[in-house]
Structure formats: C-alpha cells, structure tokens
C-alpha positions in Angstrom: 49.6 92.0 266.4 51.8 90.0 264.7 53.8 86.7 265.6 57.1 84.7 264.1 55.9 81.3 264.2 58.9 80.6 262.9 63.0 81.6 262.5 63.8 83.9 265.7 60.9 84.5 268.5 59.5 87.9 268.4 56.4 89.9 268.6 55.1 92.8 266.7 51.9 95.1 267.7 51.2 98.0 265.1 49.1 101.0 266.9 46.9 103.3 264.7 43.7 103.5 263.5 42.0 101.6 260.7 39.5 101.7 258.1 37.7 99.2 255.8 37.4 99.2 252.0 34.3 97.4 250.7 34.0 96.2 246.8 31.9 98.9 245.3 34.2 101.7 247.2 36.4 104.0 244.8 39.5 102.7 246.7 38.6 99.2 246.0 40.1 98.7 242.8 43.2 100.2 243.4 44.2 98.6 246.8 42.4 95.3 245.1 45.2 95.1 242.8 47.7 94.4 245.8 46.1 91.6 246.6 45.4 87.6 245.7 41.8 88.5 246.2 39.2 85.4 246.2 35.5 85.8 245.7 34.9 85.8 249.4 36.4 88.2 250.0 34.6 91.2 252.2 36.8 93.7 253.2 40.4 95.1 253.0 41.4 96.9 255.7 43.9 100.1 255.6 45.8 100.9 258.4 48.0 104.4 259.2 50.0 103.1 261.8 51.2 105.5 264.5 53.7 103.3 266.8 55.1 99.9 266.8 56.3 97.7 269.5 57.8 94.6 269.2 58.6 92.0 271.9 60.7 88.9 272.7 58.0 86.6 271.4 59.8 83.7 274.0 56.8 81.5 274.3 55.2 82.2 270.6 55.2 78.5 269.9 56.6 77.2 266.4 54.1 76.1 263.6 54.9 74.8 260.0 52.8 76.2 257.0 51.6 73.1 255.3 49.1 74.4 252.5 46.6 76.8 251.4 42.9 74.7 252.8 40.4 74.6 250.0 37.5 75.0 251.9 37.0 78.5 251.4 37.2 78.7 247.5 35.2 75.4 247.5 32.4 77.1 249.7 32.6 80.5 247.7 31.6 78.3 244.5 28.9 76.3 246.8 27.7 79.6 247.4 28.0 81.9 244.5 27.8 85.4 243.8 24.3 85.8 244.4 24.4 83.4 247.6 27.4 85.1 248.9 25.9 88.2 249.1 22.8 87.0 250.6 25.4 85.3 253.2 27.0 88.5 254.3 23.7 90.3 254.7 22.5 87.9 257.1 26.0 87.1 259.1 28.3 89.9 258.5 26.2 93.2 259.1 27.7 92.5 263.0 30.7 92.6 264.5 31.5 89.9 267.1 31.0 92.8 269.9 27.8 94.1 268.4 28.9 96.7 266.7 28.0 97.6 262.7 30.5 96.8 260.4 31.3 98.6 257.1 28.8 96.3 255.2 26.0 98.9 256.9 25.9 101.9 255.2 26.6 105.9 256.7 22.4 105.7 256.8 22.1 102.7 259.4 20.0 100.6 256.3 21.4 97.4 255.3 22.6 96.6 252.1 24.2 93.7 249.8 27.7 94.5 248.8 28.2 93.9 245.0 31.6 92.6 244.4 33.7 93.3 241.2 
C-alpha cells in the first residue's frame, strides 16, 4: 500500500505475490544496480503484481520530507561487515509473525548472508 502524503489525497494497494532477493542470489547483482543500496541493506523484494486499487486517500494526513536520518549508515559503520552479519543472524532469521524469512535457507539451517 502506498500513500500521497503530499499533492492530491489518494491511496494505492498493489495485489500479487512477492519474493525476496538476498546478496549472494544470482538476481542480486542485477536488480542491485536499481537501487541506492547501503551496507544494511538485507533484502530486495520483487513483486508481480496482479491488481491495483487505488482510493480517495481523504484522511491520509500531509507530511513534509525533511532529510535522509543518518542513523542507519552511522550504525552500519558502528557495526561493520562482520557485525552486521552477526546482527541479522541473531534478529532477522524471524519475521514479526514467526515465520522464517529468506535469510533461512530451502534446508531450515541458518546461515550469515555475505553481502557484495
């Protein structure tokens, strides 16, 4: 779902189903060029979308973009590669509802990713 927080109110929900890339997959490099990636980063996700809706969005409020935060790059560097890594394998193995995510591999074992 998606949300103008700005300009005209609307609302757009894109149905389908989904997939995740991880560094290491033989997608990753090319979708990786798409994208502004930073050192955190886990996943990309690709989407084949099968309907979209979109509503009047009335009471999406309005928000101004002020900046890009720093904490995340700072953090990243706090971390590094090596604690990064270690970081995913003990909080993103996990999904909020309890379900793996695409850091476990086909097997069930868990594993570190290795980014690029």
């Amino acid at each position: 779902m998606f949300c103008a927080y700005d300009g005209p109110p609307l609302i757009l929900r894109l149905y389908g189903k989904g997939y995740s890339v991880i560094p290491g997959d033989e997608e990753w490099t090319v979708l990786a060029q798409n994208f502004n990636l930073v050192i955190s980063t886990r996943q990309i996700i690709v989407a084949d979308i099968d309907m979209v809706q979109t509503s009047c969005g009335y009471v999406v409020p309005y928000y101004t973009y002020e900046a890009e935060r720093d904490t995340m790059p700072k953090w990243a560097a706090n971390k590094g590669p090596e604690g990064l890594e270690i970081y995913k394998a003990e909080k993103n193995m996990v999904s909020i509802d309890g379900l793996p995510t695409a850091l476990v591999d086909r097997s069930g074992s868990w594993f570190l990713v290795h980014s690029s």
